[in-house]
Every structure is written in C-alpha cells, then in structure tokens.
N, C-alpha and C positions, 0 to 999 in steps of 0.2 A: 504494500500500500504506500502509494508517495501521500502526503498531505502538505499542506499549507495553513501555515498558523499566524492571523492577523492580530496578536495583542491590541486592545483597548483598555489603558488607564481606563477607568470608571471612579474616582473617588477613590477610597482602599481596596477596590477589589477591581477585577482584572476578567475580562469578557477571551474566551477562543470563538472564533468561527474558522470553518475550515473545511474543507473539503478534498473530496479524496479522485483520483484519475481512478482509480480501479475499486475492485472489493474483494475480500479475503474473507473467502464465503467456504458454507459446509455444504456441501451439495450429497448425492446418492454416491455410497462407497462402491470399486471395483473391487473384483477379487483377489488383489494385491492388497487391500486395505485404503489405496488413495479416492481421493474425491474431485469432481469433475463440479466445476465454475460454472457449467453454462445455464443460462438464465436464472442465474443468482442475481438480486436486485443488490446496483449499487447507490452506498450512502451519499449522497451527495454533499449536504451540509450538515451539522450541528452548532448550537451553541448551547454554552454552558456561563450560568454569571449566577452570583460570582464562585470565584476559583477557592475561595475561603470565606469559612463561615464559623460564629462557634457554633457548638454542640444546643441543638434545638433550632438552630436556622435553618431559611431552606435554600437551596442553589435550584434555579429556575433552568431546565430542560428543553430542549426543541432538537427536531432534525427532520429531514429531507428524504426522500432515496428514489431512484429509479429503476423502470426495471430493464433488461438485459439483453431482453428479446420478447417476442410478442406474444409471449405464452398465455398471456391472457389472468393469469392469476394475480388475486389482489395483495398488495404487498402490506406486508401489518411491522409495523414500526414499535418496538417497545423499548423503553429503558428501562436499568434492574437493578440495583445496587444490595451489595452482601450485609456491611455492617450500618445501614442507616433504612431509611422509609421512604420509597417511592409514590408517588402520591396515587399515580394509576399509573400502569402499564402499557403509555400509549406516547405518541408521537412530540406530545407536548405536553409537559408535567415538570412537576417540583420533587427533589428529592432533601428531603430532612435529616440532618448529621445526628447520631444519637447515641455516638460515641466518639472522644477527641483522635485527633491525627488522621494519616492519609483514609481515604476510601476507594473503593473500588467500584465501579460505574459502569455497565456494561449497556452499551445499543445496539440492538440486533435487527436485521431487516429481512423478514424470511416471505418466501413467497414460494407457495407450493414444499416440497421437499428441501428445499435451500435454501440457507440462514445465511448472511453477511455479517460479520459482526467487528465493532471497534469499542475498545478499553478506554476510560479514560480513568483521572483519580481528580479529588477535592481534598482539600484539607480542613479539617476539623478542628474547630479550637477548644480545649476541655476548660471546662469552666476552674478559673483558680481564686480560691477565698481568698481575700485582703487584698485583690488588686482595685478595687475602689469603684469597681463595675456591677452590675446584679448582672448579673450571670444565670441560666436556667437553672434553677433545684437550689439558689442560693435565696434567702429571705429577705438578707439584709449585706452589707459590702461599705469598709470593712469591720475586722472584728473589734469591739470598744470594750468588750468586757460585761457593761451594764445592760446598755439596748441592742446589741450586736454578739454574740458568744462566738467563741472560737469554732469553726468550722459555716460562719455565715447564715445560723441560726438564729430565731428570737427569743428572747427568754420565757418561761412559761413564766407565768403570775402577774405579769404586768397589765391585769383586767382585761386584756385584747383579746379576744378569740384570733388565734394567728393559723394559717396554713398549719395542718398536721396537729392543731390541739381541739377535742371534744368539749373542753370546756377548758374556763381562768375565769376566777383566780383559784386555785387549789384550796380547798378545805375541811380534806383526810374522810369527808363523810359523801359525798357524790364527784366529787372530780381527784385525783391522782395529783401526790407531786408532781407528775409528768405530763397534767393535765390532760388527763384523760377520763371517761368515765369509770367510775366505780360499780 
C-alpha cells in the first residue's frame, strides 16, 4: 500500500487524511494458502481527528472506498478498535479511548468475499491526579487534603451527596463512614 499523509495543525491535535493507490485486501485463498486481490474494494480516503485524546474522549472516524471491478457487490465500510469503543461499525463514527496510551484502529472495506483493510493507532491520555485538570473518573483536580483527597476524590461528610456516595453526612445509624447506606 503506498499512502499519503497530509498533517493538519488543528489547535493541539492533529487531522491525517490520506489515501491509498492500491488495497491490501483478503480475498478467496488458493491451494497454496495465498489470496487473490481481484475485486477487493479499494480505501480510498480516511480521516481521523484528533490523533490524541484523553481517556473518555472521542476521535471522530470517516472513510471512502471503491470498488475494483464491477462485480456489482455493495461495499460495507466498518471501523473497529480492540482497546476502546467504537460508536457503530460503519463508515463514519466516533471511537472512544477507554484506556490511556496507543490504540489500535482497524478499517476494513469488504465486499462480497474480500476485505481490504488499513491499521491505524491514536493515542490515549490516562487521566493523572494532581495535574490541575478533571480528568474522567476524577471528582475533583488537585488533591488539597480537605475538599480534594488524594487520588482526586471528595471527601464523604461534607453534607454533599457527591458521585459514588448513597448518602452524607454519615451518622453510624443509616448512612456508613463511607457514606453509604446502612
């Protein structure tokens, strides 16, 4: 597969568009085990923006393909990703990081017996307590001790019913130090 890759600054994140001369397609194996290209549809274009995200973002999906010959089958476009959540499985979607560092992103374009398919990865930012940002799964950012506990939590008692407490203020007969029900 030759490709061309047009970066676009966008603000902090970073757009590919790109497109491919050929496709590195799975087609019907021969009896040697090899597989045969012919009217495998090829990708034409994709984009992906942005290239990083943190953890609970989404990077917004799209892509193109053609097909190869005039076989007349409809060509079904999907993206797929292993360690995160793709919104749908289809030509244009969002996929959501859902764990930090690289991902792995896969677009396939099959039509009839024959898949084309291209790899791509995003980066994923894991969310880190006390860098001063709320972060996904964090409450509060950073931690002070009183209204902020270590690991970017809130404190139970402080009469708030917060994320993750059943009840506050704690008082050993229906709600838990841990405020939770009793």
């Amino acid at each position: 597969m030759t490709g061309r890759f047009l970066p676009i600054l966008m603000g902090a994140a970073c757009l590919i568009i790109g497109s491919c001369d050929d496709s590195r397609g799975v087609g019907s194996a021969d009896a040697g085990g090899r597989t045969s290209h012919a009217g495998c549809p090829a990708i034409t274009s994709w984009a992906i923006s942005p290239l990083q995200t943190s953890v609970g973002g989404q990077v917004n999906l799209s892509a193109t393909a053609v097909a190869t010959t005039d076989a007349g089958a409809p060509i079904d476009l999907r993206w797929r990703g292993v360690r995160g959540k793709v919104d749908a499985p289809a030509a244009v979607t969002t996929f959501t990081c859902l764990t930090g560092g690289n991902q792995a992103i896969t677009l396939s374009a099959s039509a009839g017996d024959c898949e084309a398919l291209s790899n791509f990865t995003v980066f994923c930012v894991a969310p880190k307590c006390g860098d001063g940002h709320l972060d996904p799964g964090e409450q509060c950012d950073p931690p002070n001790g009183t209204t902020c506990l270590a690991g970017c939590s809130l404190p139970c008692g402080d009469g708030i019913l917060e994320p993750g407490e059943a009840c506050d203020p704690p008082d050993g007969k229906t709600c838990s130090a841990t405020c939770q029900s009793l």
